[in-house]
Structures are given as C-alpha cells and as structure tokens.
N, C-alpha and C positions, 0 to 999 in steps of 0.2 A: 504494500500500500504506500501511498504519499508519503512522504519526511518530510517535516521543519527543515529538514537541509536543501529542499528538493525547489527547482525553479517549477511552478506552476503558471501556469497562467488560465483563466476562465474566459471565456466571455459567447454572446451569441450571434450567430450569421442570420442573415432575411432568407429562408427558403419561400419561394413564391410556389404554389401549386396551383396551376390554370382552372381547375374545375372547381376553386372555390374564389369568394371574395376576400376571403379574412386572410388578413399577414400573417403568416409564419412566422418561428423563429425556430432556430435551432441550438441546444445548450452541447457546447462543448468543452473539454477541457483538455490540455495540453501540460503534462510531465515532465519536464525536461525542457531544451531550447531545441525550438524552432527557428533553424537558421540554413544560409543556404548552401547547398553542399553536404547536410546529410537529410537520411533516406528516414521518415520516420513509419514507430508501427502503429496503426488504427485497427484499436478493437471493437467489434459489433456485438453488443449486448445482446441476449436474449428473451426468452419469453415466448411470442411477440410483446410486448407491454411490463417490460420488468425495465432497467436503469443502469445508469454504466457502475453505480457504486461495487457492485460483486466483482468487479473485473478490474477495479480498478489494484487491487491485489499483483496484476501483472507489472506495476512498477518492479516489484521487488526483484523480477529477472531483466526486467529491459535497463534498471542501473546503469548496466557495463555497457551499455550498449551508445556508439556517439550519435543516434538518431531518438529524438521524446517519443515517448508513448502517448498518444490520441486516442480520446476517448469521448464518446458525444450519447445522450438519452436521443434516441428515434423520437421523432413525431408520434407527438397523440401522448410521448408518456413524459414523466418524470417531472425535470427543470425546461424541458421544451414546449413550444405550444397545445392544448390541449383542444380536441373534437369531442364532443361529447355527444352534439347531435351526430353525430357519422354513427354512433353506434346501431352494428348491425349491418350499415354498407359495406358489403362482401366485394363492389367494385372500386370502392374507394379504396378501400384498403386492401393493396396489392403489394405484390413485391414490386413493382415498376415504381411505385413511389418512393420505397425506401432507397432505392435504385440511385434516381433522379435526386433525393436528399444525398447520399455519400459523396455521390459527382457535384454538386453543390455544393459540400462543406469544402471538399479539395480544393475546388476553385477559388472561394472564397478565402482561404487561409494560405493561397499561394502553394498549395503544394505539387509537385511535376512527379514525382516516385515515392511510391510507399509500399510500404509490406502492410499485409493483412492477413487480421487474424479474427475467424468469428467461432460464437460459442454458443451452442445448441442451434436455436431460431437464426443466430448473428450467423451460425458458418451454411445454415441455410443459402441465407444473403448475401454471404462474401461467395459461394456460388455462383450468385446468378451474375456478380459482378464477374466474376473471370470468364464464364463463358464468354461473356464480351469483349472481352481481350481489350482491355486499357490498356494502351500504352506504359500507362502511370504504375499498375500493379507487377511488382517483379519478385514477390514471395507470399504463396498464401498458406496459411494453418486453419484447420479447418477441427474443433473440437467439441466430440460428446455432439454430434448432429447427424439428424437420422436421412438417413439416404434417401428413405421409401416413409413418407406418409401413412401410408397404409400399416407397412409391417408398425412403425409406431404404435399409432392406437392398437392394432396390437397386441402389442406386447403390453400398454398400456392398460389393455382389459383383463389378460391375463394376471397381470402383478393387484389389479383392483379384486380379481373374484378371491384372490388367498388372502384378505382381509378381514379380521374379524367381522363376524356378522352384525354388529351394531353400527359398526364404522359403515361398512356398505350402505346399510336400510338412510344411514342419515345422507351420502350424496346421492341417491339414487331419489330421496326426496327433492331435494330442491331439483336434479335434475327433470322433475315431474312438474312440480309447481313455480320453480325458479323464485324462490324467497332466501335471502339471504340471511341466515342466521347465525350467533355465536356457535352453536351444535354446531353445525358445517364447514364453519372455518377450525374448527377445532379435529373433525375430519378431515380437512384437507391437509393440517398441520401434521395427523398422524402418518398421514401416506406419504408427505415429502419427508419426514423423519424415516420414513423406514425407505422409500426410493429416490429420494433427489438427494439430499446432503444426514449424509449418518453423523456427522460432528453433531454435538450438542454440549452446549446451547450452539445455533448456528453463529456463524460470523456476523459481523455486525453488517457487511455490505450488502449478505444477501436479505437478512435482516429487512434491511431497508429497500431495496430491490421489492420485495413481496410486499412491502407497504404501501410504496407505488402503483402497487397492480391493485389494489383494495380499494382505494381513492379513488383511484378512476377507472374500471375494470374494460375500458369502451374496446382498446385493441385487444388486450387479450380473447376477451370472450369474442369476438367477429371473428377472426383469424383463427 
C-alpha cells in the first residue's frame, strides 16, 4: 500500500460519454512520478462496481520499479462520477465504455506506454483492451479472471449449493423479492469469507472496496 515516503498525487480527468448529458469525471490516483521516459503500470479494479483501494496494495511491489503505479475507480463507482438512474441499463453499461474511459484517462495524463494489469472484472477489461492492440500497451497481467462467463456462474453455483442451508434460504430470498436486508448482507459476508478473501478480518482496502459496492450497488448489480 501507499507510504508517507511515497510521491502521490490525486486528482480527476473530464470523461465525456456521448449518450448522456451529464459531465463525467474520473478519480485517479498516481504512486510514484509521473514523468517522461518511464513506462508506468495501470491497475483495473474489479467487481464491476468495487474501487481501486484493494489494489492499491500493488504499491508495495511496483517500489522498485522507475515507472508509478496508476490507479483510477471506473465510472458509476467509488471517488468517480456516479449513475444511478443507468441502473439496470445493460447497454449503457458495457465494456466499450470502460474501454473509451482507460483510452481517456491515458490521454489525458499524457501517457504514450504503459503496462497493464487487471484483476478479476479489471483483467476482464485489460482484455478487451489488448485485443485492440494499443500501441500504448506493451505488458499485460491478467489476474484471478474468468475466461468463460458461463463456466463462472458456474462454478459460482456450485460453491453456493455447499453452503449451509440457512445461509442459502436467506440469498435465494432476496434473490426472489430483491429486498435488501442486514440477514443478507451478513450472507453475503459468509460466502466471500469462505470464497473471495479467507484473511480475517479482511484488509482494510477490500474493506472499503465492498463499501462502495453497498452505497451505490447501480454497476454491480447491471453487469
């Protein structure tokens, strides 16, 4: 994670998105110097709808490294602008956007080469960027991200049906009535405890990651 010793800097770019009226912005944050002549790495957070704080953890290996570590919340979550009416827009919310946002942050913070690194949902999207063959991308890491959709859920159903049977009856309620209650987030807490992050207590970054998905839940649940 970040040091008191560590050059930071914050701040946010104008993403414009043509199919809406409202300004964008995008929150980014920058590790290290940004300067010209090295190559820095941009990590794409997860979820869809989770936050760069869990990841931002990758300072601690990009140190040595003479290019900063890049780190920015997606639209719709975190410290960036948020949709709330979009909730549910299955065409708004594409991978083309988040696309169109990464190719915008770059331009906007001058950057010509970078390495990328994305993580579950994020190496989804550093995907769909390389297929396009950026000039700009000349290393990518692609981590804990499912190939196949399908096999996901899944695997996803499987790991839910060996769940205690109280645990099951209470997501399989909201997924019925879609009411959100303490019961269910207390459910959801057991399943990512036993299949997302076995640390306990979790980290403080995913911590916060998952809090941002609560507040505003619009891209997760769409996506």
């Amino acid at each position: 994670m970040a040091l008191a010793s560590d050059t930071i800097h914050e701040g946010f770019v104008d993403f414009e998105v043509k199919s809406i009226s409202k300004a964008c912005q995008t929150y980014y944050k920058v590790i290290g110097n940004l300067r010209p002549g090295t190559r820095p790495l941009i990590a794409l957070h997860g979820g869809p709808g989770a936050s760069h704080d869990y990841i931002e953890i990758l300072a601690d290996i990009t140190r040595g490294r003479p290019g900063p570590l890049i780190l920015s919340d997606q639209i719709g979550n975190a410290q960036s602008t948020h949709l709330p009416d979009k909730m549910g827009d299955v065409e708004f919310w594409s991978v083309h956007l988040f696309v169109d946002e990464l190719n915008n942050l770059t331009t906007k913070l001058g950057i010509d080469e970078y390495d990328l690194l994305g993580h579950s949902w994020g190496g989804m999207l550093a995907a769909e960027v390389a297929i396009r063959q950026p000039p700009g991308l000349k290393k990518l890491v692609l981590a804990s991200s499912p190939a196949s959709m399908i096999l996901f859920v899944e695997a996803q159903n499987v790991f839910r049906s060996k769940l205690p049977e109280d645990i099951r009856k209470v997501l399989d309620k909201f997924e019925e009535d879609g009411i959100d209650t303490p019961e269910y987030q207390a459910a959801v807490q057991f399943y990512y405890a036993r299949h997302l992050c076995l640390i306990s207590p979790m980290p403080e970054g995913l911590t916060k990651a998952f809090g941002w998905i609560e507040k505003d839940p619009t891209v997760y649940l769409t996506m």
